[in-house]
DSSP file (Angstrom, degrees, kcal/mol; ACC not computed):
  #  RESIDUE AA STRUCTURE BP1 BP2  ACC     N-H-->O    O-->H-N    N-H-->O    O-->H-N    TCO  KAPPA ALPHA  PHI   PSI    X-CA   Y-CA   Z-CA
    1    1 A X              0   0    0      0, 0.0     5,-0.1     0, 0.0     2,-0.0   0.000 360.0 360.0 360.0 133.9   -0.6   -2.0   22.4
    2    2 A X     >  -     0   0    0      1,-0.1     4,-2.0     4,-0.0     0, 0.0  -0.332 360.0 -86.5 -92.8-177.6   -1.2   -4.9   24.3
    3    3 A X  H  > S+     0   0    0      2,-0.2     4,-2.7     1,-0.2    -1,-0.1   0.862 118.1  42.3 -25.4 -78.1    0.2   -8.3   24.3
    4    4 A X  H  > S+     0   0    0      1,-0.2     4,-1.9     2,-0.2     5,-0.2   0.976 119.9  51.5 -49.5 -57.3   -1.7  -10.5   21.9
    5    5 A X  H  > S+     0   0    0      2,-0.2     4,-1.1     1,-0.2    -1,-0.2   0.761 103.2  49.7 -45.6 -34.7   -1.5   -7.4   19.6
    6    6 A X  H >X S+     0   0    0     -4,-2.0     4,-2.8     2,-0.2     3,-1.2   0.996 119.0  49.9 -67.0 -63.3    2.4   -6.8   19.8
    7    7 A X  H >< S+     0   0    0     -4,-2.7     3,-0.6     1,-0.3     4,-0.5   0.772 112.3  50.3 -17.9 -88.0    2.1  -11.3   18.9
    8    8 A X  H >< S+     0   0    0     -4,-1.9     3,-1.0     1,-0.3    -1,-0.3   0.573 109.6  40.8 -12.3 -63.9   -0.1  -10.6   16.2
    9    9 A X  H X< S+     0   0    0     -3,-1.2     3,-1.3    -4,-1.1     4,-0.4   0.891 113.8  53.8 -83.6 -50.4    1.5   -8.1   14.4
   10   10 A X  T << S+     0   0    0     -4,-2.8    -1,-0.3    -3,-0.6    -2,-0.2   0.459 104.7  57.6 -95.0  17.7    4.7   -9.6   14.7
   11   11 A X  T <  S+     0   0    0     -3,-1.0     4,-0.4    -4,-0.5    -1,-0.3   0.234 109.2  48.1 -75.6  -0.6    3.3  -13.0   13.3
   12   12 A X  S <  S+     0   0    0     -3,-1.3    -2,-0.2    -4,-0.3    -3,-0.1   0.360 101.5  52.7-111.9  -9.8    2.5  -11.4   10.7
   13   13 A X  S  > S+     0   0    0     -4,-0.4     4,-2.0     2,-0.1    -2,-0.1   0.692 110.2  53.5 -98.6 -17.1    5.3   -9.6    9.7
   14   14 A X  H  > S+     0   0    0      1,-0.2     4,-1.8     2,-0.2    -2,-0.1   0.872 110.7  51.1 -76.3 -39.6    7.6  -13.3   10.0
   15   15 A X  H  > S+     0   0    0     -4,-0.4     4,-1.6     2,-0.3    -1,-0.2   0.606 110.6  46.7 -76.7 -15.3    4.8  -14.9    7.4
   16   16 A X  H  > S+     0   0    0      2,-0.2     4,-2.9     3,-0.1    -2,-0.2   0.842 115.3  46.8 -99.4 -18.7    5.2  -11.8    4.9
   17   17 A X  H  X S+     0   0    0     -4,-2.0     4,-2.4     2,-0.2     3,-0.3   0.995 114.6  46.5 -72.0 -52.6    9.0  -12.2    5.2
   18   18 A X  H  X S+     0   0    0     -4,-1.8     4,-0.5     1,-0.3    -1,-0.2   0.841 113.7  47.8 -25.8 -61.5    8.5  -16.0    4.7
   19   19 A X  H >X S+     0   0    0     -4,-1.6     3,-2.6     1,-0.2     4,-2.0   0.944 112.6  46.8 -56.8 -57.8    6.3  -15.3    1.9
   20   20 A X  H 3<>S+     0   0    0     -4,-2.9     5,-1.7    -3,-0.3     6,-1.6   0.907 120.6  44.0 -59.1 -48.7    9.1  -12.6    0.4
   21   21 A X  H 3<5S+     0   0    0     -4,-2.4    -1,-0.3     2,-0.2    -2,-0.2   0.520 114.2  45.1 -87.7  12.1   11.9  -15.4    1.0
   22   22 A X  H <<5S+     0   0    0     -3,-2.6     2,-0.6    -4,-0.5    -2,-0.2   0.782 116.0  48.2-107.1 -68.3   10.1  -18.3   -0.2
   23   23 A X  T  <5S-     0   0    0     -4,-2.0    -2,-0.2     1,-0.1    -3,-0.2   0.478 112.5-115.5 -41.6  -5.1    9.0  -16.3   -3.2
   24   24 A X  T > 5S+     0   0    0     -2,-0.6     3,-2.6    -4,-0.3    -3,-0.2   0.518  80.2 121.7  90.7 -15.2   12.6  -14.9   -4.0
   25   25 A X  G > < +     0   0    0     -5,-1.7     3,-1.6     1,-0.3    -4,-0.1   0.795  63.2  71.4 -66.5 -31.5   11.6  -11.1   -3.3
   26   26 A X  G 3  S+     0   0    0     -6,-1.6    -1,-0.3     1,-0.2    -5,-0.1   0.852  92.4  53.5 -63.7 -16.9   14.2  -10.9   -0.8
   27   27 A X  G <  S+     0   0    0     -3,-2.6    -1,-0.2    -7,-0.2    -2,-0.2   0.140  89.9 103.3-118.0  15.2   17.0  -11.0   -3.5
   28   28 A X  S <  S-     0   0    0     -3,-1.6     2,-0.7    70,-0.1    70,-0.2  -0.382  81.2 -98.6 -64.6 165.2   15.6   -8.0   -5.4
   29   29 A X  E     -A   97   0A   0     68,-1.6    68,-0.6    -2,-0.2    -2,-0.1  -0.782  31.2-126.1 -85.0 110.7   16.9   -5.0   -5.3
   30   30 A X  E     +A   96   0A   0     -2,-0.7     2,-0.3    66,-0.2    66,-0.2   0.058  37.0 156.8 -37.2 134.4   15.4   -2.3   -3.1
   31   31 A X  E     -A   95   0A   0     64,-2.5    64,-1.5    62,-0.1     2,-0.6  -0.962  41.2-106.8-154.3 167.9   14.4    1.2   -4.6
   32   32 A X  E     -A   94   0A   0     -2,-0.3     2,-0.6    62,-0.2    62,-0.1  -0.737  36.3-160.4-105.2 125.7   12.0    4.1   -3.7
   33   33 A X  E     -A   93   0A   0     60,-2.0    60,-3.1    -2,-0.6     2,-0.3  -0.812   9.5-153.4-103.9 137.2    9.0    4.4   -5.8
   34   34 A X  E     -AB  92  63A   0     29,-1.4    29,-3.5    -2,-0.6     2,-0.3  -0.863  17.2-127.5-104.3 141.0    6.8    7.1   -6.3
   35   35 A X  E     - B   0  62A   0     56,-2.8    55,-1.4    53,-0.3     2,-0.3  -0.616  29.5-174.9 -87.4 164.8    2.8    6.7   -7.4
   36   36 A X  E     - B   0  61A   0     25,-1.6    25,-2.5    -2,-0.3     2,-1.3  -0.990  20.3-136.3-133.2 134.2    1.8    8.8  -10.6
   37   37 A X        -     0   0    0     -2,-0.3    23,-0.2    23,-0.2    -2,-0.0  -0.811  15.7-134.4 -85.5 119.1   -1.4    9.1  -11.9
   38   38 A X        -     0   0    0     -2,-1.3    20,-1.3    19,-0.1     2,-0.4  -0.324  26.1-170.8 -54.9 131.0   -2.0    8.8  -16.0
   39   39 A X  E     -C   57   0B   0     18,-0.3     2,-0.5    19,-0.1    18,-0.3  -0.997  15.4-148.2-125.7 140.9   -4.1   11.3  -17.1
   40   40 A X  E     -C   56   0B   0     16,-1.4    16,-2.4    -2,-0.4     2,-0.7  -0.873  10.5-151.8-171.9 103.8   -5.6   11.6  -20.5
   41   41 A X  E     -C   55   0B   0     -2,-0.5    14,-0.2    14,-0.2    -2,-0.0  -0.830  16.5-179.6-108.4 105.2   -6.4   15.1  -22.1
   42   42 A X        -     0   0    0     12,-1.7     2,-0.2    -2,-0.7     0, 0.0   0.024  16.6-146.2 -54.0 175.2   -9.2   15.7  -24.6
   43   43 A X        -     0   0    0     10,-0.2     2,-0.7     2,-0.0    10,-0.2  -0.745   8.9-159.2-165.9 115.9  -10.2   18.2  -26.3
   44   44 A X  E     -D   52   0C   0      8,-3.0     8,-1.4    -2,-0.2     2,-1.1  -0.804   1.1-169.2 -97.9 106.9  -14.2   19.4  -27.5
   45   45 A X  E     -D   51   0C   0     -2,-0.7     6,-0.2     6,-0.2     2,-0.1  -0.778  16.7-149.9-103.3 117.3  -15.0   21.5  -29.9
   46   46 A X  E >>  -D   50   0C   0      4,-2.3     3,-5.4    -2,-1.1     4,-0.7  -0.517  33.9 -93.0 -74.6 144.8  -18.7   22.7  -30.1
   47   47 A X  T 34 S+     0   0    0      1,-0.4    -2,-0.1     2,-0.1    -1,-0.0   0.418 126.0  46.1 -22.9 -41.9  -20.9   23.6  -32.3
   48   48 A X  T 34 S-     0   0    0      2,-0.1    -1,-0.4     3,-0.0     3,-0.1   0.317 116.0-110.8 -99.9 -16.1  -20.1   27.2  -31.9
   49   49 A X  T <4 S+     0   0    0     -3,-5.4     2,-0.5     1,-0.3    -2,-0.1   0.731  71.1 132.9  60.5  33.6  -16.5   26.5  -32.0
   50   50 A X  E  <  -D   46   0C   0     -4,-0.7    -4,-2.3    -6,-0.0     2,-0.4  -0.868  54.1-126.0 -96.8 139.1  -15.3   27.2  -28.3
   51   51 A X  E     -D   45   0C   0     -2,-0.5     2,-0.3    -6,-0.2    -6,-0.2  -0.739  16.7-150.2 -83.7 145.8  -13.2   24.5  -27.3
   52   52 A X  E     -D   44   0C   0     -8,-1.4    -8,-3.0    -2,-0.4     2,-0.8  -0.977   8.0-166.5-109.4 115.8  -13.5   22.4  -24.3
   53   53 A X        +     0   0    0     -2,-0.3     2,-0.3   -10,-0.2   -10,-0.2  -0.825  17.3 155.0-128.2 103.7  -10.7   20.7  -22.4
   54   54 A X        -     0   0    0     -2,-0.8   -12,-1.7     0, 0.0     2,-0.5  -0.730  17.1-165.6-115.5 167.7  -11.1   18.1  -19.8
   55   55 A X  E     -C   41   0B   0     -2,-0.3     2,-0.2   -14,-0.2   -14,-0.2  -0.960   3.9-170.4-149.3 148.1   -8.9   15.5  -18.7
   56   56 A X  E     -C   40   0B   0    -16,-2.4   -16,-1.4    -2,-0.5     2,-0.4  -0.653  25.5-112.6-116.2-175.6   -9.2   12.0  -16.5
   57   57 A X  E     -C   39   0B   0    -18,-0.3   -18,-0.3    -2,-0.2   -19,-0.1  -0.918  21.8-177.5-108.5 142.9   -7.3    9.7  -15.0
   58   58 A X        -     0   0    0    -20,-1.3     2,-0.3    -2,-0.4   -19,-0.1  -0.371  60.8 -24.6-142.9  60.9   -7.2    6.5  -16.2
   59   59 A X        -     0   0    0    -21,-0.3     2,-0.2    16,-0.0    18,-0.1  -0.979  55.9-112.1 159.7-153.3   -4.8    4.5  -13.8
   60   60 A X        -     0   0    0     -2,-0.3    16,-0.5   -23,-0.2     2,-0.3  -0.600  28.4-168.4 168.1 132.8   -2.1    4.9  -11.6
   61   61 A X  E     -B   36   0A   0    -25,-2.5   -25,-1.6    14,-0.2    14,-0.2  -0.912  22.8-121.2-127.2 133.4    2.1    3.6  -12.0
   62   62 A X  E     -B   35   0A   0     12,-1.7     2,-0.3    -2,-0.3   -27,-0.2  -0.489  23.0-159.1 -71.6 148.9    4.9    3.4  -10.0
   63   63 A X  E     +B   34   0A   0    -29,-3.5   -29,-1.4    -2,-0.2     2,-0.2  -0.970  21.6 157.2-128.1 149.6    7.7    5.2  -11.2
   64   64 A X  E     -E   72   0D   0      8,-1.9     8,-2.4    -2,-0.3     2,-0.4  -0.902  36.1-121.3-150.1-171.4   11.2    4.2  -10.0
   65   65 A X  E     -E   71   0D   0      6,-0.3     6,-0.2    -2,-0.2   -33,-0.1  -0.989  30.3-142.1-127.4 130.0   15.0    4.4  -11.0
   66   66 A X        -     0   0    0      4,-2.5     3,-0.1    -2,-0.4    33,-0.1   0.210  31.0 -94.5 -69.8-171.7   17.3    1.1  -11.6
   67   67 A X  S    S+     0   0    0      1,-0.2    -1,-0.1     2,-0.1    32,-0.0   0.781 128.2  48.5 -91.8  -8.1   20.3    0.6  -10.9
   68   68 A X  S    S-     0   0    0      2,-0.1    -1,-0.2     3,-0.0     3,-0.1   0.603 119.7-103.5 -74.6 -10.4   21.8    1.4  -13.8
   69   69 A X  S    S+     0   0    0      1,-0.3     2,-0.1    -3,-0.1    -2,-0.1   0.646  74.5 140.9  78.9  19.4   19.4    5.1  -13.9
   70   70 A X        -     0   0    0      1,-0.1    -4,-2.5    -5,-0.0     2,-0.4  -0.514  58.3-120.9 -72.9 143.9   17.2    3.8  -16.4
   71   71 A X  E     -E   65   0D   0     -6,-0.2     2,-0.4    -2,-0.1    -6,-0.3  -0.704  32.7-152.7 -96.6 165.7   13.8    5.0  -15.3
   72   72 A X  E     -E   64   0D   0     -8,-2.4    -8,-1.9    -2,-0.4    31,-0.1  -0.944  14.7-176.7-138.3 139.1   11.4    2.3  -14.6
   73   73 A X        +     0   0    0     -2,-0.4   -10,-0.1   -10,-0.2     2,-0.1  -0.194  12.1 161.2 145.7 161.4    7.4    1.6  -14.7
   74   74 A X        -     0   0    0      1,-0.2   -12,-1.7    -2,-0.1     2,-0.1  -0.274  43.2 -95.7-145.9 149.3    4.9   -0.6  -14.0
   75   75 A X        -     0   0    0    -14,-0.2     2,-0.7    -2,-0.1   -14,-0.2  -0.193  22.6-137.0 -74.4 147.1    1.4   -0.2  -13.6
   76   76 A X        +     0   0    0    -16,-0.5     2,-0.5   -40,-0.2   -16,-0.2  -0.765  22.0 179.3 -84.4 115.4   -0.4    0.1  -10.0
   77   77 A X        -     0   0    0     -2,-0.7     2,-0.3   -18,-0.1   -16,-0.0  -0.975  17.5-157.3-133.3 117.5   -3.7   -2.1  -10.1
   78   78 A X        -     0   0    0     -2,-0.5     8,-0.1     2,-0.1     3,-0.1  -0.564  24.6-120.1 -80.5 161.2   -5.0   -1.5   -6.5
   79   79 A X  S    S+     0   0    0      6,-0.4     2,-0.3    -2,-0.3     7,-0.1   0.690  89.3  24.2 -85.6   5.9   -7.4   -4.4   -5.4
   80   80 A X        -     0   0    0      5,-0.3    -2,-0.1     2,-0.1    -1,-0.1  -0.981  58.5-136.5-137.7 136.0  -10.5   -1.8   -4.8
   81   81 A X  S    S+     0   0    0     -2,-0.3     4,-0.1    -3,-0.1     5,-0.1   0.794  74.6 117.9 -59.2 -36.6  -11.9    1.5   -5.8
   82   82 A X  S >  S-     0   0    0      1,-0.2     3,-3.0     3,-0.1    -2,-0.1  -0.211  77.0-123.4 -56.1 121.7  -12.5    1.9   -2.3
   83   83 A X  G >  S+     0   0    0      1,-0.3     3,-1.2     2,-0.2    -1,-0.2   0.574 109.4  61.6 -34.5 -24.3  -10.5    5.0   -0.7
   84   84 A X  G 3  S+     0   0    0      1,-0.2    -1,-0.3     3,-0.0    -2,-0.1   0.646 107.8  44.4 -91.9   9.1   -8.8    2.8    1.9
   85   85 A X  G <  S+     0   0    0     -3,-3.0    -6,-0.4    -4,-0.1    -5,-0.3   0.234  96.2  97.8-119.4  20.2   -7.2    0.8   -1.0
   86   86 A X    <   -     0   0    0     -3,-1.2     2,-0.3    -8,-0.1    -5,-0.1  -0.601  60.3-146.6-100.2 169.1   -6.2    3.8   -3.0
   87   87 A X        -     0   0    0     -2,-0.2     2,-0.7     4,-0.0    -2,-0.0  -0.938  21.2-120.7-118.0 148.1   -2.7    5.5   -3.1
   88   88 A X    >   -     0   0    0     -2,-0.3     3,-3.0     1,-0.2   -53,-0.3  -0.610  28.3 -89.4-111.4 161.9   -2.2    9.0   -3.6
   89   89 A X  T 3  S+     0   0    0     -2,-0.7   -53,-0.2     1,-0.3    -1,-0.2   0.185 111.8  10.2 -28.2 143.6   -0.4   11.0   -6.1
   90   90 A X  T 3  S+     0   0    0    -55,-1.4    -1,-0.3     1,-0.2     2,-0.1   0.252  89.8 142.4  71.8 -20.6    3.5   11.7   -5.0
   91   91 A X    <   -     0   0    0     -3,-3.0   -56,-2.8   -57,-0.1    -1,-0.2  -0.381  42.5-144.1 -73.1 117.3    3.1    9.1   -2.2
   92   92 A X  E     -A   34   0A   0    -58,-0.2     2,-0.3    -2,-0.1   -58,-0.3  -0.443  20.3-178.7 -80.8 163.8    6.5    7.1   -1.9
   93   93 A X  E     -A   33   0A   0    -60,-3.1   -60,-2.0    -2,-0.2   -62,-0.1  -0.902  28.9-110.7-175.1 135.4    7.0    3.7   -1.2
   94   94 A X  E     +A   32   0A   0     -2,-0.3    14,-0.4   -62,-0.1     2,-0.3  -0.075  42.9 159.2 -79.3 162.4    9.3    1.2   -0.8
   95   95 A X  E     -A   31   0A   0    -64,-1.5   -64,-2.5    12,-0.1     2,-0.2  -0.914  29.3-131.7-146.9 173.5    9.7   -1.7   -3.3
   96   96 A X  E     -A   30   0A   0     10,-2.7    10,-0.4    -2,-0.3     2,-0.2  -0.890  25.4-159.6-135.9 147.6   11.9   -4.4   -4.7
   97   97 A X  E     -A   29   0A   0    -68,-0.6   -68,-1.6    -2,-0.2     8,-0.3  -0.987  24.2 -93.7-143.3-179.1   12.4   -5.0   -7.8
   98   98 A X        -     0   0    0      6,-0.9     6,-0.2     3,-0.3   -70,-0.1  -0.074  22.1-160.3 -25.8 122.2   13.7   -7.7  -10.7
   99   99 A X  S    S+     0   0    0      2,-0.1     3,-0.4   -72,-0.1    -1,-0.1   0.827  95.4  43.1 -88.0 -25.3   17.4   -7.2  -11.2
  100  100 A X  S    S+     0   0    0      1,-0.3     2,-0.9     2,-0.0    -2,-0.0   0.956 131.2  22.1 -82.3 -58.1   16.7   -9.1  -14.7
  101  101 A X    >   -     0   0    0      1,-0.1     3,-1.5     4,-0.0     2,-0.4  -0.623  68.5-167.3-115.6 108.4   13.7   -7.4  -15.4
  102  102 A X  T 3  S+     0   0    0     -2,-0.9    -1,-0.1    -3,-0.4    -3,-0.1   0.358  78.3  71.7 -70.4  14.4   13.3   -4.3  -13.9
  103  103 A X  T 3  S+     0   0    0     -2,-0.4     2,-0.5   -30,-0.1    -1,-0.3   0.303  81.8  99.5-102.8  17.5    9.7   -3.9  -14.7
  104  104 A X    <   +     0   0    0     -3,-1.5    -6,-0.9    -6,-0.2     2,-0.1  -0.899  55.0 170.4 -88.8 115.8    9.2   -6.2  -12.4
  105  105 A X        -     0   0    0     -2,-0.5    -8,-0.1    -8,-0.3    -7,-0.1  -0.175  29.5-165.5-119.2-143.5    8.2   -5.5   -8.9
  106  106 A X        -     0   0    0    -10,-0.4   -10,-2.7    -2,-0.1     2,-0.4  -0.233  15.7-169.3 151.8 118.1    7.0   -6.6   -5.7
  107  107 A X     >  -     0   0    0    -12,-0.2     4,-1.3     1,-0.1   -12,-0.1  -0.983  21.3-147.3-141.0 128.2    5.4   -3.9   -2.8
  108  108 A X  H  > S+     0   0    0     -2,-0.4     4,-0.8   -14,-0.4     5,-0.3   0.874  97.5  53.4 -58.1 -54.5    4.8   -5.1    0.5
  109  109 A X  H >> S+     0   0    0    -15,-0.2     4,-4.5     2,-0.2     3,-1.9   0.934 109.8  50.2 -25.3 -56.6    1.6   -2.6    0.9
  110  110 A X  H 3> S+     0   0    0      1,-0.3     4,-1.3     2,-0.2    -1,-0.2   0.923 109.6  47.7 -55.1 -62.8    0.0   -3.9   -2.2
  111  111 A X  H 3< S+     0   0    0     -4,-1.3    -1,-0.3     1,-0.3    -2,-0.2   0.162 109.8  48.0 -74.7   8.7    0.3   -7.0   -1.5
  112  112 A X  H <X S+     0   0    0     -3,-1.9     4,-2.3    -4,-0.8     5,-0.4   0.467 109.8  59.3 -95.7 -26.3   -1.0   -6.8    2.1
  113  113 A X  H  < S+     0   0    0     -4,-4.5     4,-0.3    -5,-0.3    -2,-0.3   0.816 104.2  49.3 -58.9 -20.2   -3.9   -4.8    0.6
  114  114 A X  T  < S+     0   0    0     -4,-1.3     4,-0.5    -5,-0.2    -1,-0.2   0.796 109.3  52.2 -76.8 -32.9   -4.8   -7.5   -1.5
  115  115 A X  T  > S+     0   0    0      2,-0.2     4,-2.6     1,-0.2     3,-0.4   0.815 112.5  43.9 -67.4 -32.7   -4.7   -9.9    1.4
  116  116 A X  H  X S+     0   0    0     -4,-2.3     4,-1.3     1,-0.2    -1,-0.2   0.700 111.5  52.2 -87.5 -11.3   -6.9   -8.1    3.5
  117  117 A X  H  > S+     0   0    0     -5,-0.4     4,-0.6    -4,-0.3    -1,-0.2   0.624 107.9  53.6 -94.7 -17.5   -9.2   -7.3    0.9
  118  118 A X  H  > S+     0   0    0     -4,-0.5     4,-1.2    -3,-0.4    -2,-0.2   0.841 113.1  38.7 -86.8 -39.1   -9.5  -10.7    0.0
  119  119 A X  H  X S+     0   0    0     -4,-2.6     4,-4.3     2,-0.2     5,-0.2   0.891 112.6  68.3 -63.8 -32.0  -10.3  -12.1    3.6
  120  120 A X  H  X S+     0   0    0     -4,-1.3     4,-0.6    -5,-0.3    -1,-0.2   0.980 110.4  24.0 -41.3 -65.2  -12.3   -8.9    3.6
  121  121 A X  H  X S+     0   0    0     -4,-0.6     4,-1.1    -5,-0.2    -1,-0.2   0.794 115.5  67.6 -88.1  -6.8  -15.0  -10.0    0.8
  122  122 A X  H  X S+     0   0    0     -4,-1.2     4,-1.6     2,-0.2     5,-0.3   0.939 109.7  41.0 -62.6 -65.3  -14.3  -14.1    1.8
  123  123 A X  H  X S+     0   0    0     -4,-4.3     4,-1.3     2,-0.2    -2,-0.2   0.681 116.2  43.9 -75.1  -0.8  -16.1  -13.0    5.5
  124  124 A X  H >< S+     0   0    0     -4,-0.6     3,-1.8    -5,-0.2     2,-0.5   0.790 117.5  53.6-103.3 -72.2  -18.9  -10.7    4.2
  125  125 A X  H 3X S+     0   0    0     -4,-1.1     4,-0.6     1,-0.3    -2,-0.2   0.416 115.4  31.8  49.4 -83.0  -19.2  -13.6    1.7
  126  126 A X  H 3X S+     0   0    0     -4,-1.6     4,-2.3    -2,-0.5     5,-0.4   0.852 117.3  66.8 -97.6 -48.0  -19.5  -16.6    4.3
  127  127 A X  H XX S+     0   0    0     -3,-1.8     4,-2.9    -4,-1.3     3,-0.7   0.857 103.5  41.7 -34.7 -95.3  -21.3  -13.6    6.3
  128  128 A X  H 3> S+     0   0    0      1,-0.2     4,-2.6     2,-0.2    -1,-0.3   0.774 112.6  53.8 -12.7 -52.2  -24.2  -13.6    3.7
  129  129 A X  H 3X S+     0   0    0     -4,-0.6     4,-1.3    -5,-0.4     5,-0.3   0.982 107.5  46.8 -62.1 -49.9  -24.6  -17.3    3.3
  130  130 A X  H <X>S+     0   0    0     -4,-2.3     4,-3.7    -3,-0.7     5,-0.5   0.896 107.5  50.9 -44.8 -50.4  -25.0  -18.2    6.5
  131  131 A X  H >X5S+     0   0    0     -4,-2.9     4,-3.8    -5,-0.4     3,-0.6   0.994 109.5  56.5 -54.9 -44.3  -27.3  -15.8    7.4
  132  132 A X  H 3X5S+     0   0    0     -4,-2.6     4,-0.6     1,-0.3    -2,-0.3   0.742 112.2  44.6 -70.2 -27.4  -29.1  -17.1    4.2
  133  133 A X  H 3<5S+     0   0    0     -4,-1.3    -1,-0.3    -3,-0.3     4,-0.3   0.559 108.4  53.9-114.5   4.3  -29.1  -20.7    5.7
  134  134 A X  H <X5S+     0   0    0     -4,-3.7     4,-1.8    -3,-0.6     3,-0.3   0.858 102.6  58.0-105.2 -18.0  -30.0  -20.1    8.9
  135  135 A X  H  <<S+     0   0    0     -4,-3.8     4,-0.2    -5,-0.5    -2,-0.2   0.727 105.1  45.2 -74.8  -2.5  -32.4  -18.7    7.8
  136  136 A X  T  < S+     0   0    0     -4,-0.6     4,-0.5    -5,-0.2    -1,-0.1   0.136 112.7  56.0 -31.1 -25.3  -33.7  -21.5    5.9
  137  137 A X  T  > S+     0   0    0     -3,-0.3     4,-0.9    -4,-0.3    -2,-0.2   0.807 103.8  49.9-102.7 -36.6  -33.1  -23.6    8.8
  138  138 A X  H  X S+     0   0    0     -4,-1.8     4,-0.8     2,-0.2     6,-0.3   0.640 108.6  54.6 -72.8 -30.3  -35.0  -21.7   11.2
  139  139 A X  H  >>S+     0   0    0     -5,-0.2     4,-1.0    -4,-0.2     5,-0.6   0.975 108.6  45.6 -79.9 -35.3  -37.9  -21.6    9.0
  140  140 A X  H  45S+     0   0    0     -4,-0.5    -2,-0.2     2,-0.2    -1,-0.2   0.718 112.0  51.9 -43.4 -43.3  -38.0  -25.1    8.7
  141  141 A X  H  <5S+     0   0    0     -4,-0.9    -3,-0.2     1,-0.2    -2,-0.1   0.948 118.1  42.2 -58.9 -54.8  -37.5  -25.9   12.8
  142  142 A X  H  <5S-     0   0    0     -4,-0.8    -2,-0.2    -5,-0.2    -1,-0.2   0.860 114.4-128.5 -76.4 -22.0  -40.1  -23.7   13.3
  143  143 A X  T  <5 +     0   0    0     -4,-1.0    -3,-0.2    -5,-0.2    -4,-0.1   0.393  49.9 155.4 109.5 -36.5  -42.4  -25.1   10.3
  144  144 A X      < -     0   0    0     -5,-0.6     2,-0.7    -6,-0.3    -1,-0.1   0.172  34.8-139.4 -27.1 124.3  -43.0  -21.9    8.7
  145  145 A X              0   0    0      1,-0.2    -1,-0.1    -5,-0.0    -5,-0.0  -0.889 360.0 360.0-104.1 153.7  -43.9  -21.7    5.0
  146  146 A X              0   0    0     -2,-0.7    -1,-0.2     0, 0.0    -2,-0.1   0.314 360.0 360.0 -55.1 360.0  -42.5  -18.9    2.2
């Protein structure tokens, strides 16, 4: 890893602690969360009367334990469908959460996937436009009609 990169990285880890202590996050309480998916089981009975049983998923929750052992949890809303912003089943991860209300959370991950996923569609975004007025602009230097 080179220079700039070691910089980088560890400017970026001082702004999410900023963010965590300006926000309060630092004075949750730590625990290890596991994701779960929900799943949803049907059941189709056909004309003929064989049954049919499928099941989806329709989400995916952290599960965690308080301090007290109450079990705790709160839904998972990744900021994409796209595989590099999914989590998978059993995958632990650390969190904080609300000591007043423990359904409360805050995960570092998430909430750098969300950041990156927002600068992510912001540049394709700006990407698009531009191209879309320079080309406009170039037809115009040049004279060119649609």
């Amino acid at each position: 890893m080179s220079l700039i990169e070691t910089r980088v990285k560890m400017a970026s880890i001082m702004f999410i602690e900023l963010w965590e202590w300006l926000r309060g996050y630092d004075k949750w309480l730590p625990a290890q969360a596991t994701v779960e998916y929900v799943k949803e089981g049907h059941t189709y009975r056909e004309a003929s009367g064989k049954e049919l049983h499928y099941s989806y998923t329709t989400g995916e929750r952290l599960v965690w334990t308080d301090a007290h052992g109450q079990k705790c949890t709160a839904p998972l809303k990744p900021p994409s469908k796209d595989p590099e912003y999914q989590f998978s089943e059993g995958e632990t991860a650390a969190i904080r959460y609300n000591p007043a209300k423990p359904d409360e959370y805050y995960f570092r991950k998430l909430t750098t996937m969300r950041v990156r996923y927002f600068f992510v569609t912001a540049f394709a975004v700006i990407a698009v436009a531009a191209f879309c007025i320079g080309d406009i602009w170039v037809r115009q230097m040049l004279g060119c009609s649609r």
